[in-house]
MARMI-555507 format. One record per residue (C-alpha): residue number from 1; x, y, z; residue in three letters. Coordinates in steps of 0.5 Angstrom, whole numbers. Example, Ala and Ser with C-alpha at 12.3 -4.5 7.8 and 13.67 -1.06 7.14 Angstrom:
{1 {25 -9 16} 'ALA'};
{2 {27 -2 14} 'SER'};
//
This chain:
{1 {59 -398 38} 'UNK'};
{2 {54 -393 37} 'UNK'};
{3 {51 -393 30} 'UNK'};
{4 {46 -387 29} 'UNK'};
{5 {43 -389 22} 'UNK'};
{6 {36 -391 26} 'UNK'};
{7 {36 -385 30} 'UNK'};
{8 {36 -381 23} 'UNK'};
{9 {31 -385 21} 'UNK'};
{10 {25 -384 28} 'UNK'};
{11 {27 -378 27} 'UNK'};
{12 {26 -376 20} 'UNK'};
{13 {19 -378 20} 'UNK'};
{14 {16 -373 26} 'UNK'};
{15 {14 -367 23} 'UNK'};
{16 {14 -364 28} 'UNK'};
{17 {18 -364 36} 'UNK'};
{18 {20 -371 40} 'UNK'};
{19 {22 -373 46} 'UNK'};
{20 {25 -379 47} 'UNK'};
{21 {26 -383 53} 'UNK'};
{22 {32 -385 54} 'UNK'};
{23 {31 -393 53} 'UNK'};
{24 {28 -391 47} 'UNK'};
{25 {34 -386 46} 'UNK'};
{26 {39 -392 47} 'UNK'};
{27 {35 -398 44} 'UNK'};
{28 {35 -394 38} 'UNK'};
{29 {43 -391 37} 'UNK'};
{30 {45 -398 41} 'UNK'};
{31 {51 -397 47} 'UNK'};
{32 {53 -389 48} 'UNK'};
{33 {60 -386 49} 'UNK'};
{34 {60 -384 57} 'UNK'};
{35 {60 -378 56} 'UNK'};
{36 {54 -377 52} 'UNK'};
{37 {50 -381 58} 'UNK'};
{38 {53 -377 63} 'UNK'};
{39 {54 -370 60} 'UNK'};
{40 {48 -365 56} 'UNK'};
{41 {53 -361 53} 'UNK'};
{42 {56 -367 49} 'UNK'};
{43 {49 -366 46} 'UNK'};
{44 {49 -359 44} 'UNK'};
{45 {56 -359 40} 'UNK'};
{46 {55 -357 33} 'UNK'};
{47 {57 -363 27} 'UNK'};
{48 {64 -360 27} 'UNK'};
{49 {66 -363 34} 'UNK'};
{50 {61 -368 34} 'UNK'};
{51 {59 -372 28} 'UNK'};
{52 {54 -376 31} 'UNK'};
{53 {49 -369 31} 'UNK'};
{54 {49 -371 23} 'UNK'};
{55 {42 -375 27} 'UNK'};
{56 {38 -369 28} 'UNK'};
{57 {41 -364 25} 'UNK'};
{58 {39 -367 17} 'UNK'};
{59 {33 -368 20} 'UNK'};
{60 {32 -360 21} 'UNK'};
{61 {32 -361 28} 'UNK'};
{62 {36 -359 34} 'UNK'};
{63 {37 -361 42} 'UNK'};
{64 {32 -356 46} 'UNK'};
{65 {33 -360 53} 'UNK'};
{66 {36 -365 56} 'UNK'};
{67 {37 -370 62} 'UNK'};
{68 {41 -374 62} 'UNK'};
{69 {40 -381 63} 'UNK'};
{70 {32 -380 63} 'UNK'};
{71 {29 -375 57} 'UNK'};
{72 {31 -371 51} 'UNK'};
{73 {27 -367 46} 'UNK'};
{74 {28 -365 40} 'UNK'};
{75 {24 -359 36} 'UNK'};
{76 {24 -355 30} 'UNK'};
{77 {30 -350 29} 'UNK'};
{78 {35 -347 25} 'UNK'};
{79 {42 -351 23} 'UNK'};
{80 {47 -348 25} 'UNK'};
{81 {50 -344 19} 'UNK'};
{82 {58 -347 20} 'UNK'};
{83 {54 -353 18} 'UNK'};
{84 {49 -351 13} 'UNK'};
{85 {49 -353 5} 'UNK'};
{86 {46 -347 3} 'UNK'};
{87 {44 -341 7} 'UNK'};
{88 {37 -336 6} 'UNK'};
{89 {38 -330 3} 'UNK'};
{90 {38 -323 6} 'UNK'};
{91 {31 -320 7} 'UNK'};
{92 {28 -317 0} 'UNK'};
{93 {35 -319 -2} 'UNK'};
{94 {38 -312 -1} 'UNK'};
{95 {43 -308 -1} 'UNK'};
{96 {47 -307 6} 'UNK'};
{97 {46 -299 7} 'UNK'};
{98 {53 -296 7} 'UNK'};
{99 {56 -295 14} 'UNK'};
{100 {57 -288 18} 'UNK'};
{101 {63 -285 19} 'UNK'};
{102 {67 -287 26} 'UNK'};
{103 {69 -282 31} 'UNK'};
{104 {76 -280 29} 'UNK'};
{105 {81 -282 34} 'UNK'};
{106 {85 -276 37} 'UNK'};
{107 {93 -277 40} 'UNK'};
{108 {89 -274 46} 'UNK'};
{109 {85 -280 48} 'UNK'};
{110 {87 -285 54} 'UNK'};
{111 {82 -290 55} 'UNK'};
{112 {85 -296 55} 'UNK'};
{113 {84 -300 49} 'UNK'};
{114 {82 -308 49} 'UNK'};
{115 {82 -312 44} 'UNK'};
{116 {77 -314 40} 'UNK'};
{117 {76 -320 41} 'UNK'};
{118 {70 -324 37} 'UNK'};
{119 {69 -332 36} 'UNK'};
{120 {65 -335 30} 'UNK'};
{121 {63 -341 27} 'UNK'};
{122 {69 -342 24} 'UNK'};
{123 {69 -345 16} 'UNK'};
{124 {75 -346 11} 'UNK'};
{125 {70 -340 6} 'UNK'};
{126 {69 -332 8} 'UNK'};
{127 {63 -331 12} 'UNK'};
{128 {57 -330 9} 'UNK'};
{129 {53 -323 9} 'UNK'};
{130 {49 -323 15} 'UNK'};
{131 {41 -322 14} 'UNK'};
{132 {37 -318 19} 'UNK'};
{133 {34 -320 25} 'UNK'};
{134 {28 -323 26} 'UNK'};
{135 {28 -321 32} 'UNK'};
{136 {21 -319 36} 'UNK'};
{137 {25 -314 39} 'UNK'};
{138 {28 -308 35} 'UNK'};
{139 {35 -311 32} 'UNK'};
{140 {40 -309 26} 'UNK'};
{141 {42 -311 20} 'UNK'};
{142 {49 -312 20} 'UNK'};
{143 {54 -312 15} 'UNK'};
{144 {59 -318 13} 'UNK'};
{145 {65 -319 8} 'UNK'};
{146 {65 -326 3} 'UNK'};
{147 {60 -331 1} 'UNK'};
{148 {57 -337 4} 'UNK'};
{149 {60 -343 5} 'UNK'};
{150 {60 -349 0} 'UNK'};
{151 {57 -356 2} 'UNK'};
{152 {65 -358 0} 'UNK'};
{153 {67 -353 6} 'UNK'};
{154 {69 -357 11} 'UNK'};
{155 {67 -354 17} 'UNK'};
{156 {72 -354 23} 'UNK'};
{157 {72 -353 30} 'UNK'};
{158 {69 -346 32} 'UNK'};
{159 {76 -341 34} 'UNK'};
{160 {77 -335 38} 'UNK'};
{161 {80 -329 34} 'UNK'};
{162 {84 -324 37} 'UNK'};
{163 {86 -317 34} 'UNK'};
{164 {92 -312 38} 'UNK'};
{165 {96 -307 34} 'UNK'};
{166 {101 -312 32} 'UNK'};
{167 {96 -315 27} 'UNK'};
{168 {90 -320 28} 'UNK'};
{169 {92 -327 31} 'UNK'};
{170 {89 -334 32} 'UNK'};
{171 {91 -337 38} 'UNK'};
{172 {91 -345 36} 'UNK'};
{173 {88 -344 29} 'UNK'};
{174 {93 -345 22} 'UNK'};
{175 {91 -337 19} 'UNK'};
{176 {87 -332 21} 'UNK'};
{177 {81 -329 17} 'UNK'};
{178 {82 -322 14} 'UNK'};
{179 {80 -315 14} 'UNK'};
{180 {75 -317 10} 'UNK'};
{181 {72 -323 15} 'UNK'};
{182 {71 -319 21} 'UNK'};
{183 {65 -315 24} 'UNK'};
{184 {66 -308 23} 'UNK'};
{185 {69 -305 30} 'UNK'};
{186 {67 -299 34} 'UNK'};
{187 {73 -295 35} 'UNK'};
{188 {75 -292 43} 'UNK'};
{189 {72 -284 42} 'UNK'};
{190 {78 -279 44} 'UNK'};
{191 {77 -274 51} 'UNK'};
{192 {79 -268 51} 'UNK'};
{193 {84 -267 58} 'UNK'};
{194 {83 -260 59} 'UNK'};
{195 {76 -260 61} 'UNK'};
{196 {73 -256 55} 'UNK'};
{197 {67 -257 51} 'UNK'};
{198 {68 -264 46} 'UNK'};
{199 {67 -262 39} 'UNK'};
{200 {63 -266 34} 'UNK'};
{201 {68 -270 32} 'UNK'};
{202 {70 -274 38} 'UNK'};
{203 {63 -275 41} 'UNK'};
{204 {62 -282 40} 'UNK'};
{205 {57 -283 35} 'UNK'};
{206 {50 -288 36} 'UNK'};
{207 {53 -295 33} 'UNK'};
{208 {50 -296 26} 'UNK'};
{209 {46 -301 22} 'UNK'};
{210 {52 -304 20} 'UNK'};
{211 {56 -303 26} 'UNK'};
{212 {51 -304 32} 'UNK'};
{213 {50 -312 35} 'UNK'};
{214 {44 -315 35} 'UNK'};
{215 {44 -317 43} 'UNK'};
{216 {48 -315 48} 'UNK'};
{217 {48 -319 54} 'UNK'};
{218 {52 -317 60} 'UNK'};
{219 {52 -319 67} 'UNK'};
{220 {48 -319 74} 'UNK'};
{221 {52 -316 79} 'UNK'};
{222 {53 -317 87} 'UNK'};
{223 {51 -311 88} 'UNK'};
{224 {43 -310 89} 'UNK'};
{225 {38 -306 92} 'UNK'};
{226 {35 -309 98} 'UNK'};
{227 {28 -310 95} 'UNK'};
{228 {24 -313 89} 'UNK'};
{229 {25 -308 83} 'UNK'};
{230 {26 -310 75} 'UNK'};
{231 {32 -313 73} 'UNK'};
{232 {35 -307 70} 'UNK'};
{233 {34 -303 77} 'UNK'};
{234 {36 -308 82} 'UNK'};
{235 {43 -309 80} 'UNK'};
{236 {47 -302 83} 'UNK'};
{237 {54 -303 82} 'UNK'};
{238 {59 -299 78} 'UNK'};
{239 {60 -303 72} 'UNK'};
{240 {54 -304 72} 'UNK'};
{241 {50 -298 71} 'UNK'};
{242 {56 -297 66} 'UNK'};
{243 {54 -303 62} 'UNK'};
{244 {47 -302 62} 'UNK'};
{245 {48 -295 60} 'UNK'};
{246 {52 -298 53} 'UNK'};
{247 {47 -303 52} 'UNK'};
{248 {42 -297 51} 'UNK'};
{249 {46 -293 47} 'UNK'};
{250 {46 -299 42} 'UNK'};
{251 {39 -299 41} 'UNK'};
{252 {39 -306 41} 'UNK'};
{253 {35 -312 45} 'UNK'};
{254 {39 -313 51} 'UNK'};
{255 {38 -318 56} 'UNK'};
{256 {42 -319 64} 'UNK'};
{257 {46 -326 65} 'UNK'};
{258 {44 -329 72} 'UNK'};
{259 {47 -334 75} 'UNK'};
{260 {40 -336 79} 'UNK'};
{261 {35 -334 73} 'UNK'};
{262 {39 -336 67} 'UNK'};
{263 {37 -330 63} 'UNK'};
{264 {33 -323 65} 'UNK'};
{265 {29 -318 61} 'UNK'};
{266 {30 -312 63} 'UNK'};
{267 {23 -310 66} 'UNK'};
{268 {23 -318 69} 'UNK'};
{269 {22 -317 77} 'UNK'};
{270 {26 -321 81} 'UNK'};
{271 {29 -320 88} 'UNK'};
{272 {36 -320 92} 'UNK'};
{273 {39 -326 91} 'UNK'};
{274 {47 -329 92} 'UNK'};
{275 {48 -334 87} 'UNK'};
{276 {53 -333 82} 'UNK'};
{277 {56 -336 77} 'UNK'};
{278 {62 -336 78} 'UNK'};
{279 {62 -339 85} 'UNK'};
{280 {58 -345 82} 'UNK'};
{281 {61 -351 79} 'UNK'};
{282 {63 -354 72} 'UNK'};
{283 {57 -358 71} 'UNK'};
{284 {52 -352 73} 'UNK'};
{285 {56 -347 69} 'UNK'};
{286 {55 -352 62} 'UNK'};
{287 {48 -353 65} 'UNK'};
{288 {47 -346 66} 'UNK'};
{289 {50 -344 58} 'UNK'};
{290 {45 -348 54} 'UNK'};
{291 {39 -346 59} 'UNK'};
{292 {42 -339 57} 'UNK'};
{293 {42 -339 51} 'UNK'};
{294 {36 -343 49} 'UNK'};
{295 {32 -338 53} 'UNK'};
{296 {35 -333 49} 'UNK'};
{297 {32 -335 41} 'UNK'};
{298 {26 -336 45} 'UNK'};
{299 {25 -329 48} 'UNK'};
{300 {30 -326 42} 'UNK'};
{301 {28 -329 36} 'UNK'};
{302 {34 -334 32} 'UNK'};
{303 {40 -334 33} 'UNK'};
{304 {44 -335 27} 'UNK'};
{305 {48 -330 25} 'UNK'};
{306 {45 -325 30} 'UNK'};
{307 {52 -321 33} 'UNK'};
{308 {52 -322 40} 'UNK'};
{309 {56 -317 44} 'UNK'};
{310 {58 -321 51} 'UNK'};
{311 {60 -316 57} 'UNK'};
{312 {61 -321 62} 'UNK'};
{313 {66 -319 68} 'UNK'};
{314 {67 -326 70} 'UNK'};
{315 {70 -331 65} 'UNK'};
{316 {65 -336 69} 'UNK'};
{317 {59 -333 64} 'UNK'};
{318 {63 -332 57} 'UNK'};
{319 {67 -339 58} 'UNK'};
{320 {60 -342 59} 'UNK'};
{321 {56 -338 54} 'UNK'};
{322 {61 -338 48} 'UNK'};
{323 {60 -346 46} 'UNK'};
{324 {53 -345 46} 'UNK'};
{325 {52 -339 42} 'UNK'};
{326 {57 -342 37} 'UNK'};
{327 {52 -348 36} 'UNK'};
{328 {46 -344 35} 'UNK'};
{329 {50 -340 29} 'UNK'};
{330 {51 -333 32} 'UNK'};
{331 {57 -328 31} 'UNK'};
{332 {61 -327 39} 'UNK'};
{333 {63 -321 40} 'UNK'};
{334 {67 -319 47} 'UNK'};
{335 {70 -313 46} 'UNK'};
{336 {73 -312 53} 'UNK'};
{337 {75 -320 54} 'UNK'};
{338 {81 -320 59} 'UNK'};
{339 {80 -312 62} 'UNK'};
{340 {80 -311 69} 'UNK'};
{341 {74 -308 72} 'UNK'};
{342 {77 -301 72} 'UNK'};
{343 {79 -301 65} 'UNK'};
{344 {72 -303 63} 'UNK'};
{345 {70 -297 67} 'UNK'};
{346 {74 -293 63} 'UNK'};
{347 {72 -296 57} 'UNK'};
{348 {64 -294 58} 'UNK'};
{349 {67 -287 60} 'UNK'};
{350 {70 -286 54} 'UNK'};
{351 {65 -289 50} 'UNK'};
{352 {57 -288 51} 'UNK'};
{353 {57 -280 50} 'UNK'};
{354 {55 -277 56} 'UNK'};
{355 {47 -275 54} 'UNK'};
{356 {47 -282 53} 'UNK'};
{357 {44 -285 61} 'UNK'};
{358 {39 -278 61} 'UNK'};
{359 {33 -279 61} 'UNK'};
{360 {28 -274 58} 'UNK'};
{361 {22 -273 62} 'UNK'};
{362 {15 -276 59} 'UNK'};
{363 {11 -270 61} 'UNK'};
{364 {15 -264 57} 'UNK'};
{365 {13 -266 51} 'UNK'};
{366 {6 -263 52} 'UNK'};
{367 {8 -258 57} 'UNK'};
{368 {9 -251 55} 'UNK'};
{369 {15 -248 51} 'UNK'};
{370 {19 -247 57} 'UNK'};
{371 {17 -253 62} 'UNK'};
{372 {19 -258 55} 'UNK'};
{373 {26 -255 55} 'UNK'};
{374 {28 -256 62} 'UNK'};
{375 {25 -264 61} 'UNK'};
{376 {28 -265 54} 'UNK'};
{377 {35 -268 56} 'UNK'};
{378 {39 -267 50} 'UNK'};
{379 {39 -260 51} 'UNK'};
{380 {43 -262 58} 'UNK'};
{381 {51 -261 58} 'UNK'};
{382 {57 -262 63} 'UNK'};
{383 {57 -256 68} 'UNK'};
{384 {64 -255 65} 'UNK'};
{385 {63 -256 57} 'UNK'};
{386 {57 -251 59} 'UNK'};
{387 {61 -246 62} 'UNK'};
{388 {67 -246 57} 'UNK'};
{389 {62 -244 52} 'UNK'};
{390 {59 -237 49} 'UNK'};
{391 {51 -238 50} 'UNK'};
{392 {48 -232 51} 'UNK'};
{393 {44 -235 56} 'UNK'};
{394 {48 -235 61} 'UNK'};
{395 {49 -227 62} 'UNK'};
{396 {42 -227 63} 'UNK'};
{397 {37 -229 68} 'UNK'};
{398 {33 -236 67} 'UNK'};
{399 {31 -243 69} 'UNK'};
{400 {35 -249 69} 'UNK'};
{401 {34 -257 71} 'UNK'};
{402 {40 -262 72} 'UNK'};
{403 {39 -269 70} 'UNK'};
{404 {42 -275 73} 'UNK'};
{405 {46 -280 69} 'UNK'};
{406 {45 -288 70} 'UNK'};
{407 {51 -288 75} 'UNK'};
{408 {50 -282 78} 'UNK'};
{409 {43 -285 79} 'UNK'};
{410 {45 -292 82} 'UNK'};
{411 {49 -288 87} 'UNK'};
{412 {43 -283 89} 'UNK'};
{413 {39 -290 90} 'UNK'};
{414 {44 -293 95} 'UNK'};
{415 {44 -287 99} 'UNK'};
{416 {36 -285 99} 'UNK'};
{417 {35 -293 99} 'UNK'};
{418 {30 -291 95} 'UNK'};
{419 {30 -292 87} 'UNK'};
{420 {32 -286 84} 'UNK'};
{421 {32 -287 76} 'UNK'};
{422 {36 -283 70} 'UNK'};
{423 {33 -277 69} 'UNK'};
{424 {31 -271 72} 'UNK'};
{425 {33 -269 79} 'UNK'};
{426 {32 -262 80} 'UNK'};
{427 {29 -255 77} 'UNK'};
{428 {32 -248 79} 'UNK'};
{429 {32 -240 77} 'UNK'};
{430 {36 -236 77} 'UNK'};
{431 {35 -227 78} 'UNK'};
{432 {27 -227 79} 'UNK'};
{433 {25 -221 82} 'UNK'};
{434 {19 -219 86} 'UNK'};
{435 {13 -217 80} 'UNK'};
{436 {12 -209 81} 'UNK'};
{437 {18 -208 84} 'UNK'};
{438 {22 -204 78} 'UNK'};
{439 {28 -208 81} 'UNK'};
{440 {34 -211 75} 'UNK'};
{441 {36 -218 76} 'UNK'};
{442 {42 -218 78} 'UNK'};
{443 {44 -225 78} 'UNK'};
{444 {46 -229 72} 'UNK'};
{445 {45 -236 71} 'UNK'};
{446 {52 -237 70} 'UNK'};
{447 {54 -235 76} 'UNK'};
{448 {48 -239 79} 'UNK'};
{449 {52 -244 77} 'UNK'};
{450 {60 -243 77} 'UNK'};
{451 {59 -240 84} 'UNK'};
{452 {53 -243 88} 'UNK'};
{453 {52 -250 85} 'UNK'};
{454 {59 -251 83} 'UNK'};
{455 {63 -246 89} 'UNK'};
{456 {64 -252 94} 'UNK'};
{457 {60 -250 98} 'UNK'};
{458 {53 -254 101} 'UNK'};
{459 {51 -248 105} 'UNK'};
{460 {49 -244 99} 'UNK'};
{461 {47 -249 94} 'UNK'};
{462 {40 -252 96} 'UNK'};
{463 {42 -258 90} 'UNK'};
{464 {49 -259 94} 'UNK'};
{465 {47 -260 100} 'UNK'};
{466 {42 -266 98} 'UNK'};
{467 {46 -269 94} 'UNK'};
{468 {51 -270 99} 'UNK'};
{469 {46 -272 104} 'UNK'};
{470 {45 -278 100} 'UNK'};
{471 {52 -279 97} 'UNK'};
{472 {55 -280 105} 'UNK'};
{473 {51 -287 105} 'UNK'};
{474 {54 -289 99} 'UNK'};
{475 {61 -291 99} 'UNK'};
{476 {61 -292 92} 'UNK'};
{477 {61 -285 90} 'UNK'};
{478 {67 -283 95} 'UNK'};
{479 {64 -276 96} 'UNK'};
{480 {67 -274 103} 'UNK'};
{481 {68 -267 103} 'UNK'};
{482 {66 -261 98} 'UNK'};
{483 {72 -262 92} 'UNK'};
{484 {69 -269 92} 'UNK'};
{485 {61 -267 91} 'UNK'};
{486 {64 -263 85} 'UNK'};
{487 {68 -267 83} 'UNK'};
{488 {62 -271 82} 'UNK'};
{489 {57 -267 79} 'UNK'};
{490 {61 -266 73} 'UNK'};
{491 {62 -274 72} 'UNK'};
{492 {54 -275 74} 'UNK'};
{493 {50 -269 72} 'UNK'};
{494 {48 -265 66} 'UNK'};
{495 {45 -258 67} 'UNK'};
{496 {40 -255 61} 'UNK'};
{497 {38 -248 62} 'UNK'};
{498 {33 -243 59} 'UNK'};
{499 {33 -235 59} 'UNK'};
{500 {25 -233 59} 'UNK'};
{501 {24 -225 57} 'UNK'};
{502 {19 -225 62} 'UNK'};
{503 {24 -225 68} 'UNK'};
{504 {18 -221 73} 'UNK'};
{505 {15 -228 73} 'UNK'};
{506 {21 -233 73} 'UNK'};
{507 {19 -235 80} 'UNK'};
{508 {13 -237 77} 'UNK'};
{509 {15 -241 71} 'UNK'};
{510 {20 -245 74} 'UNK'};
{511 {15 -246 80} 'UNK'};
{512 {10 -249 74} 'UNK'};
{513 {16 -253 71} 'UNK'};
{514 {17 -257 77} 'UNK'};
{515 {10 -258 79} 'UNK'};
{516 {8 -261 72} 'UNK'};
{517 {15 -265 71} 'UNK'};
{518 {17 -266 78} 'UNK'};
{519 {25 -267 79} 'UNK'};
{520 {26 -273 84} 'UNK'};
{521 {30 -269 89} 'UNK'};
{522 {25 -264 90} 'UNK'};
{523 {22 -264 98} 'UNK'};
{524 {16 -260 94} 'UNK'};
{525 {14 -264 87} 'UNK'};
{526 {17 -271 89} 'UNK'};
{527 {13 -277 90} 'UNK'};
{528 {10 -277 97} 'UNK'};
{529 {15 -283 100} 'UNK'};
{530 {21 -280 97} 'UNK'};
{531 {20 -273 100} 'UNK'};
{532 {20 -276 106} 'UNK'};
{533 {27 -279 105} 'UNK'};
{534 {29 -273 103} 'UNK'};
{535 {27 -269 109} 'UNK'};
{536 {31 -274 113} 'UNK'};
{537 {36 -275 109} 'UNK'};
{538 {37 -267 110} 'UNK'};
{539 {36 -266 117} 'UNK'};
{540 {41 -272 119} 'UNK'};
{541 {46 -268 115} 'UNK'};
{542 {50 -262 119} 'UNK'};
{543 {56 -262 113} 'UNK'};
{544 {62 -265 111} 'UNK'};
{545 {66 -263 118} 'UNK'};
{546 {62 -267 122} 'UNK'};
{547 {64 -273 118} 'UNK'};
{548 {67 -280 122} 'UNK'};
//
């Protein structure tokens, strides 16, 4: 029989870490149940599952590595909140900031809706407010209902809530928490069908203070470029450009989960690798999750009551994680837990607002009025929503750039094989006339546009030709005829235009914006090694007829 009291003691009277090893560990605590002496998870569960933590979790201490049956070590850090007596006060001791309005819901939407599925610590009291990161990174002040725990509150084992339209329903637990417990959902933005422009009221709205998460965590993916990059760009799958897209549109740190590294930053630089998680075993799984998350408050900053938004495609990855985030205090979020990966496409498609992968280039900003335009991304629309309007710009002669989104750009990387980022790809003119030549233009940028680039056609677009060029390498991107490359311009492309009075020198202006901003996909301005992919590239393409 185990008996702690000792344990307690030794470890009451470091001030700072300890390690253990684990003859002094058992001389201390006496014989260990056999789990404990066989499994490090038995070891990072919180007082709720294990009343032995009591051990070092009263002395403000908690397990940060463990091997079993060798060492243990035990350092400073937060106790969970399930578990503490009192918990801090928010920051300053202010207010939460009332949250913006969410999207309006239309009749039209299609994107399949999952359910909002959330774990936390789980307690017998409301849930209390959640205090702002303190993250080194930038992170949200969230917003949560109800008071702190009392130390009479009997915490209880941590619990999975999920919500449907029937109402909310707590698999295993005796009641589910209120409206009022919840985290504050993002709601699915509508789509119009018709192809026309969206109108302010159901373009999805950049999460909130009292919305976002404070992490977002998604998953490696075993599509990868074919040399060393950063983490952020060695993965080139669908679903996972759409994931790291969403994570940047929250505004919030995020991170990768990997099943050789644990986790990666973003601008980590790491090579192809083959292990995944999910091919691995139970033991390395758990191993895996308390790494993960122990490297995660590291780089992050404390967990408790941060929200972490998981998106993992594999329950490998979630089942792994969950216990361990749990135990170190922090809300769980898995908004498309239990969605195929065609409904999680969908999901993204229909939530992160078009503009949201494009990029601005860094060198508009101190060019002239005319190059700052064509390099400022927000200015750039979907081909159709550009169409559809009534700018008068598009009656006239002028300039414009195309940008590539986080998909798009993944695609374009797997056809090149070289890396092509979110931003801007291509810089064009429409209706110059010779200086002196007394001619009137005749070409407008709508028709630019509509019939040349959009017109189905790659032997009169310039920008149509190289892109398929590109896209035939890549199956992902399905483009094998002229309908298809349409098709795919509208999902992955945004187009901004301007309209200079001076139409004698649009060659010119157009010549400067390129040479100062120069767009990735232009044989003249791209980096050296790229054009030579893309002169390749093009030459090697004879037309979508001689496909086979």
């Amino acid at each position: 029989m185990s008996t702690w009291e000792r344990l307690s003691e030794r470890l009451g009277a470091e001030s700072g870490g300890i390690t253990l090893d684990w003859a002094e560990l058992e001389e201390l605590t006496g014989d260990l149940p056999t789990e404990a002496r066989t499994s490090a998870s038995w070891w990072l569960a919180d007082v709720a599952e294990r009343p032995e933590a009591t051990a070092w979790l009263d002395a403000g201490l908690r397990v940060s590595a463990i091997d079993p049956g060798t060492s243990i070590s035990f350092v400073p850090g937060p106790v969970p909140w399930a578990v503490a007596a009192t918990p801090p006060p928010l920051a300053a001791d202010l207010a939460d900031p009332e949250p913006e309005p969410e999207p309006e819901i239309s009749a039209q939407t299609t994107i399949p809706t999952p359910s909002d599925t959330w774990a936390r610590p789980a307690t017998t009291t409301p849930e209390p407010p959640v205090e702002p990161s303190t993250a080194t990174a930038p992170a949200a002040v969230t917003s949560e209902g109800g008071s702190a725990p009392t130390p009479e509150a009997a915490p209880t084992a941590p619990e999975t809530m999920s919500t449907s339209e029937t109402g909310p329903t707590a698999p295993g637990a005796a009641s589910a928490p209120s409206e009022a417990d919840r985290p504050t959902p993002r709601a699915t933005p509508a789509r119009t069908t018709s192809g026309g422009p969206v109108s302010a009221r159901t373009t999805p709205e950049r999460p909130t203070m009292a919305t976002r998460p404070d992490i977002v965590l998604i998953e490696e993916d075993r599509e990868q470029g074919a040399v060393a990059a950063p983490a952020g760009d060695l993965f080139i799958g669908p679903l996972f450009a759409r994931e790291k897209a969403y994570a940047r549109w929250t505004g919030a740190p995020w991170f990768i989960l990997s099943g050789e590294y644990g986790l990666l930053a973003p601008d980590q630089v790491i090579g192809p690798y083959e292990r995944r998680l999910v091919t691995c075993s139970a033991e390395y799984r758990a191993a895996w999750g308390a790494w993960t998350v122990a490297r995660l408050e590291l780089l992050a900053g404390p967990l408790r009551r941060a929200r972490v938004e998981v998106h993992a495609a594999t329950m490998a990855a979630s089942e792994a994680l969950r216990p361990h985030l749990l135990g170190y205090g922090a809300y769980v979020l898995e908004p498309l837990r239990g969605l195929s990966i065609p409904d999680r496409i969908a999901w993204y498609d229909g939530t992160v607002p078009r503009t949201a992968g494009l990029t601005s280039h860094p060198a508009a900003a101190g060019g002239d009025p005319i190059t700052a335009a064509l390099g400022d991304a927000a200015r750039a629309l979907r081909p159709s929503d550009l169409l559809a309007g009534v700018d008068p710009m598009l009656r006239r002669p002028g300039i414009y750039s195309w940008f590539v989104d986080d998909a798009g750009a993944a695609q374009l990387t797997a056809g090149l094989g070289t890396r092509i980022a979110p931003g801007l790809i291509w810089i064009g003119q429409a209706g110059a006339v010779r200086p002196g030549s007394g001619l009137s233009a005749t070409t407008t940028l709508r028709n630019q546009i509509a019939w040349v680039h959009l017109g189905r056609s790659v032997r009169l677009s310039p920008l149509r030709r190289m892109l398929a060029a590109i896209l035939v390498h890549d199956p992902q991107s399905a483009v094998t005829d002229e309908d298809a490359l349409t098709d795919w311009i509208q999902r992955h492309l945004r187009v901004a235009i301007v309209a200079p009075e001076d139409v004698e020198h649009l060659a010119e202006a157009a010549d400067r914006a390129s040479a100062r901003l120069a767009p990735q996909l232009s044989v003249d301005h791209a980096d050296p090694a790229v054009r030579t992919l893309l002169r390749e590239a093009r030459a090697r393409f004879d037309g979508f007829d001689g496909l086979g």
